[in-house]
N, C-alpha and C positions, 0 to 999 in steps of 0.2 A: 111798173116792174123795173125791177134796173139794169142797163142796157150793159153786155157784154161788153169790154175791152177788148174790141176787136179792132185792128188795122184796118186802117184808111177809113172809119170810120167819121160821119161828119155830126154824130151829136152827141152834145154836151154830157162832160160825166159829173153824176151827181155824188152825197156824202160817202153816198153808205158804198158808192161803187172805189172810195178810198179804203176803206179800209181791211185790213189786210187777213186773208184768208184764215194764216199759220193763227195770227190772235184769236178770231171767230172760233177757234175749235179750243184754242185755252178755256175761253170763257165758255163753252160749252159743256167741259170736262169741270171745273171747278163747280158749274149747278149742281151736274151731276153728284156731285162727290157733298155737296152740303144735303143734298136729299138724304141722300145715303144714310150719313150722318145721324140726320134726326131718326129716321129710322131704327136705327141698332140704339139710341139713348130711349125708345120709348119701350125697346124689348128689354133693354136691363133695368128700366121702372119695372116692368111687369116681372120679372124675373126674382128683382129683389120682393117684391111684396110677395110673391109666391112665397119664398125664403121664410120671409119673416114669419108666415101664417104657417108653415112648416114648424120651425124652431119653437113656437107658442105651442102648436100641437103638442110636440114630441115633450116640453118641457112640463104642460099643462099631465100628460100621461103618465112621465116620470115620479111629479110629486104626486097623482093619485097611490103609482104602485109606490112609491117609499111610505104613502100612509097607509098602505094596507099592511106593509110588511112590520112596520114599527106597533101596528095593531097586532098584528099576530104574535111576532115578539114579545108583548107585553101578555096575549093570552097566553104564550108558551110560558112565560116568566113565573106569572101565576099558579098556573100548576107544578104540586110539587116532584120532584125528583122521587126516582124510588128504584129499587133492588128486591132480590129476592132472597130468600131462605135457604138456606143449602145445606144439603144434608150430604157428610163424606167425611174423611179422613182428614185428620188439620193437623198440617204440620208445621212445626215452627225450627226454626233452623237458626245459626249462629256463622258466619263464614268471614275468612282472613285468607290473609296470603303469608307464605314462608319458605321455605327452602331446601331441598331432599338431602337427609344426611344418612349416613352406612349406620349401622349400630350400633358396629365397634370401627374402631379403626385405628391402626399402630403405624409408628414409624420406626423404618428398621433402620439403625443409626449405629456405625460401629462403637467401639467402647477404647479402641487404640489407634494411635494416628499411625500415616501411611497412605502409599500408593492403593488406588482402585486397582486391585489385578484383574479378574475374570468378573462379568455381569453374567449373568446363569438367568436371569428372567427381563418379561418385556411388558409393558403397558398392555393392559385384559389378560394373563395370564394367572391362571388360574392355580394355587399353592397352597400344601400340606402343612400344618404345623411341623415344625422342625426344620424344613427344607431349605437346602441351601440357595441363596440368593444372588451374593456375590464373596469376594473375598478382597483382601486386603495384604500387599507384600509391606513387610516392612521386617530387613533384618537382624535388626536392633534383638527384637524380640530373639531370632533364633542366639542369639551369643547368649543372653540372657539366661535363658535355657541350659546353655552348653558349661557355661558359668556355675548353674546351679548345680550342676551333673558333678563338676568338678571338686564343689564344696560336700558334695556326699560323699564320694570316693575319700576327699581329706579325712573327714567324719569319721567312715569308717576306720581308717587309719588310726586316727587318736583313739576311738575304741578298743581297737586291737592292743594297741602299745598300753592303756589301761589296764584291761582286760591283764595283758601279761606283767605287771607291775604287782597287781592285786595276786597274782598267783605266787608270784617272787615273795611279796613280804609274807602269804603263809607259807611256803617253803623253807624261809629262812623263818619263822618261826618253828617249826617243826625239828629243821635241824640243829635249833637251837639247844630246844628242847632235849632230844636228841645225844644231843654232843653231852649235853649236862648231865642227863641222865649215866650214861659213859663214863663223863669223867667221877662221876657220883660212886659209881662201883667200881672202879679202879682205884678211888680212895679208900672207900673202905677196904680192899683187899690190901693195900698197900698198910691202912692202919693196922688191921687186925696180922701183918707179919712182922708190924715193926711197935706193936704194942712191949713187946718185953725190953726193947731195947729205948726206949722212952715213950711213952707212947704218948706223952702230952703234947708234945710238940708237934709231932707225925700227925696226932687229929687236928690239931688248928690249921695244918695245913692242907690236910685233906678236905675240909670244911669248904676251904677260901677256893679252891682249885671246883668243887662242885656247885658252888652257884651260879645263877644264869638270871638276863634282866627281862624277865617275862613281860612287863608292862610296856617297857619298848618297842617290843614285838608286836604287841598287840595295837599302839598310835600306830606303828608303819601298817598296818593291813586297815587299819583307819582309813588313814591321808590316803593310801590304795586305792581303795572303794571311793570315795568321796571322788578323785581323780577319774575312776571308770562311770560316776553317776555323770560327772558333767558333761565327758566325750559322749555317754548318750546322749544325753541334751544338745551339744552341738549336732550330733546325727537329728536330732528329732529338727531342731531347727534346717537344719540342711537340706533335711528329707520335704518341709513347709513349703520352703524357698524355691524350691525344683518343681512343685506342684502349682506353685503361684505363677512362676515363669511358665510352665507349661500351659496353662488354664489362660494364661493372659495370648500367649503365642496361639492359643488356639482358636480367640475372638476376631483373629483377622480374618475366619472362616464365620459371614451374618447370615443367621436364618429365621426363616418365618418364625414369627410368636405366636401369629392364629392362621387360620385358616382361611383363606379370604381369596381376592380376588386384585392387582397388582392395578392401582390405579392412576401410580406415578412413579416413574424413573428419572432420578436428576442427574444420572454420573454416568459416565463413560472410563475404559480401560486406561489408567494411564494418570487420571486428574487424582490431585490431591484430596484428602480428607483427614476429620479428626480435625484438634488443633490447626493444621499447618492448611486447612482445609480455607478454600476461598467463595464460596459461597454457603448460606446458614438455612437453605431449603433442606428436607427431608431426602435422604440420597434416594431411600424405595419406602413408597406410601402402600400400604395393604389394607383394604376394606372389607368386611365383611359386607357383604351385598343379598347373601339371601333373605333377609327383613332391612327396611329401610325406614327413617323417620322422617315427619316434617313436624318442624316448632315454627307456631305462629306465636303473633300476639294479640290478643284477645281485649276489647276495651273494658272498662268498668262496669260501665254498663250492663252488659252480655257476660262477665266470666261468672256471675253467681247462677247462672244457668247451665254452666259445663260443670260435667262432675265424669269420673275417673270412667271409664266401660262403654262412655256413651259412642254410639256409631257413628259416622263418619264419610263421605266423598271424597276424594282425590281428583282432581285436572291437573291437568298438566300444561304449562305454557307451549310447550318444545311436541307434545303428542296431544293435540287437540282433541283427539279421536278415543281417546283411552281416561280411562276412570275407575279407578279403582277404591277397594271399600278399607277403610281404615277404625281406629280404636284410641280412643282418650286413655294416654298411660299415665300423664304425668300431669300437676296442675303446679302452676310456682305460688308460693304462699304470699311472695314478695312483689313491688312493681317493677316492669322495666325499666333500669336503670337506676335504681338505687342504691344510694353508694353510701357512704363513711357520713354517718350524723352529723359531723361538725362543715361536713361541706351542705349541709343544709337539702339533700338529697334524698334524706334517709325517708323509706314510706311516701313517695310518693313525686320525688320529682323538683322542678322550679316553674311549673306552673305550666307545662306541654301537657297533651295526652296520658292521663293514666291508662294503663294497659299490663297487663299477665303475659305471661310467657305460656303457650301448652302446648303438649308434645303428643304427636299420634304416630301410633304403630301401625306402616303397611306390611302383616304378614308375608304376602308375596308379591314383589313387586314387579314390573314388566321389567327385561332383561336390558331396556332398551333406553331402561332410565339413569342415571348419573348424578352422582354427588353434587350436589351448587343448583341444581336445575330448580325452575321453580314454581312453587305446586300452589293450588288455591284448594284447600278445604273447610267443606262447607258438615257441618256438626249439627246432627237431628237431634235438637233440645226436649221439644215435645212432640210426641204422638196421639192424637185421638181420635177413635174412631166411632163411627155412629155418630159424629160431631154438628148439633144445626149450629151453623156458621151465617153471617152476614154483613154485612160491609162497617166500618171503625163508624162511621160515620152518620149510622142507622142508630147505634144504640144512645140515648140522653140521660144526663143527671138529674134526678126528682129534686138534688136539693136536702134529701136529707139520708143521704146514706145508698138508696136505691138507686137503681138503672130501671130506665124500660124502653121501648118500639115503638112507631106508630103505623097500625098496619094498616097499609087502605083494604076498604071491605068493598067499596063502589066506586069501580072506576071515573062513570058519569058523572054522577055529585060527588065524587072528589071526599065521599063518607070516609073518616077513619075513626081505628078503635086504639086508645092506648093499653101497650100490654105490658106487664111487669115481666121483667130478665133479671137474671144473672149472670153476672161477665165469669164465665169458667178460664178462660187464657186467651190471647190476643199479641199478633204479629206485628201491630202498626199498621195494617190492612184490613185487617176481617178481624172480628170478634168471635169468638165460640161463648155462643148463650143458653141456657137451660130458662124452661118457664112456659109461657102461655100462647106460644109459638110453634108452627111446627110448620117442616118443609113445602113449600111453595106460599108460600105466605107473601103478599108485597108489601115492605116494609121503606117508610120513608127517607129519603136519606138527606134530603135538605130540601127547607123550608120554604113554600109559595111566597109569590110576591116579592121576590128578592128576600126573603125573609132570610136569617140564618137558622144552622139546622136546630137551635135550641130554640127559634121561637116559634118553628112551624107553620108559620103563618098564622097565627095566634092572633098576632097586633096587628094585623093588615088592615086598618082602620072598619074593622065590624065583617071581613070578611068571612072570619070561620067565627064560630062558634058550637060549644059544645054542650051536647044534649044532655037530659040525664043519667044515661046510660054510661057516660063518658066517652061517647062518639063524639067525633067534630067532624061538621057541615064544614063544607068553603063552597062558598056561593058567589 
């Protein structure tokens, strides 16, 4: 054993009693630490192989269920698709969008230029045919007026002084007349007292002293008359002139044309209009608002289907909540936008969308609706009722003129029967079919085996086959 380093000690020290404690416990700690070691590298051997047998399970698991599922897939494949029969009301519909318009609608726009004086109505007010709107000062008009007043008065005047001209020349014919007459019988009394004392001479003289220029007379009461026709003319003219100024002076006052309802004010007291006018909007918009329209446009396709009567829905972008019923009034014979032949337009466009223009009437519209707003109506083309209906893609072509169904009879063996149809009308979704069919029927709608719905599953390499009944097995 090895002996203490102890003082005053007298025997010899041997190797192991060199060396040095602090090392002793190094090297003690570094065993430990390599056991350890191996240790922990033989639990993550075992750790990983657990792993691994893990990972092989879960993957060996995985691809069983991806073949089961790809098996079932392939039996759901197999079987074919199917619908049923339906028996109801089929309706087939047309829809567009367009734009709420009034029915009528006028712009009250003066007819002589001038200041805006008074506005008398406001945006939603509600106006009489005739009613006044606003008005228009413009003094021009008044002289005008006062001008024409003036040329009547002249008028009269020159009738007057006519009038007494024409009286004058027959007066001075009368007293021509008159006087001649006069001097007529004072000749002869003059001849017949101076007949004895020459009497020859005394009548030549009495002769010449009794004539009078009757025809004279008669041009002056002429040129007279002729003078008093024109002063009336100038009065009739005059009287024209006063009426026209008056009738123009009185368009500075604009009123309603119809009855409606005021859906645009552009002018204020004070701004110009007419000619001298600086801006070319409508000064007061009035609509008639008790019926209201919308025009869509309708494509090729769809407008031989709309005809004038046919009824009608209404939405509303702006009143989502509201729907009202409308009426086919109008149909346009022409496309939209067709213009001038030679711009290569005419009938039909440069090669956009062809489409119709059609116009529906809302009898009564909600109060709440507005010109420009915009409306989506949808147009009931067809109606039928008692309709067996079934899906676009249930009915097939024979190939020679016919349609028919294939209805399954047996669900289990997948039995069906081919039945002959007739396509009555059809939405692009469901067919309405007359024939060998009748509601609740399950009818095929596409083919097993990935087949398409024309082959049925026909070709599915010997899969169906058909009896002689004209049933088909799929087995």
């Amino acid at each position: 054993m090895p002996h203490a380093n102890v003082p005053g000690s007298t025997d010899p020290l041997g190797p192991a009693d060199l060396v040095d404690a602090e090392a002793l416990a190094d090297m003690r700690a570094f065993n430990d630490l390599k056991a350890k070691r191996k240790k922990q590298r033989k639990r993550k051997i075992i750790i990983g192989v657990a792993s691994t047998v893990a990972v092989l399970a879960v993957a060996g698991g995985a691809f069983a269920w991806y073949t089961a599922d790809q098996a079932a897939k392939a039996l759901q494949n197999m079987a074919p698709q199917t619908g049923f029969v339906e028996q109801g009301t089929f309706v087939e519909t047309v829809s567009a969008s367009g734009n709420l318009q009034p029915v009528a609608s006028v712009s009250a726009t003066p007819e002589v230029d001038g200041i805006v004086g008074e506005v008398l109505v406001a945006e939603g007010d509600a106006v009489e045919e005739g009613q006044t709107l606003f008005t228009v000062v413009n003094d021009e008009l008044d002289k005008a007026v006062n001008q024409a007043a003036q040329g009547i008065e002249e008028a009269k005047n020159g009738v007057a002084q006519a009038q007494n001209a024409v009286n004058d020349a027959y007066h001075a014919k009368s007293a021509g007349q008159q006087a001649a007459a006069t001097a007529q019988a004072q000749a002869q009394a003059a001849a017949a007292a101076a007949k004895e004392a020459g009497g020859a001479a005394v009548e030549s003289f009495a002769g010449e002293q009794a004539s009078f220029d009757e025809s004279s007379a008669d041009s002056a009461i002429r040129s007279a008359e002729l003078a008093l026709s024109n002063a009336n003319l100038a009065l009739q003219n005059a009287q024209s002139a006063y009426d026209e100024a008056v009738a123009r002076a009185a368009k500075r006052t604009v009123t309603a044309s119809i009855a409606g309802s005021v859906v645009a004010v552009n002018i204020e007291p004070g701004k110009a209009l007419g000619a001298t006018a600086s801006a070319a909007t409508s000064p007061v918009q009035i609509a008639d608002l008790s019926q209201m329209t919308v025009s869509i446009n309708v494509n090729e396709i769809d407008i031989l289907k709309i005809s004038a009567d046919q009824t009608a829905e209404v939405t509303f972008t702006a009143a989502p909540d509201l729907t009202l019923p409308a009426t086919v009034v109008s149909i346009a014979t022409t496309s939209a936008g067709s213009g001038d032949p030679s711009g290569g337009a005419m009938y039909g466009g440069m090669g956009g969308a062809v489409t119709y223009a059609v116009k529906l009437l809302i009898a009564e519209p909600d109060p709440r609706l507005k010109p420009g707003m915009t409306a989506k109506a949808t147009i009931t083309t067809t109606t039928i009722d008692n309709a067996l209906m079934v899906p676009i893609s249930a009915v097939q072509s024979d190939g020679a003129g016919g349609s028919f169904v294939m209805v399954l009879t047996d669900p289990e063996t997948q039995e069906m029967d081919m039945r002959e149809v007739e396509v009555v009308a059809s939405d692009g979704l469901t067919s309405v079919v007359k024939g060998q069919v009748k509601a609740g029927d399950e009818v095929v709608v596409s083919g097993g085996a990935g087949g398409a719905p024309g082959d049925m599953g026909m070709e599915a390499g010997g899969m169906a086959a058909a009896d002689s009944a004209g049933s088909v097995m799929v087995g």
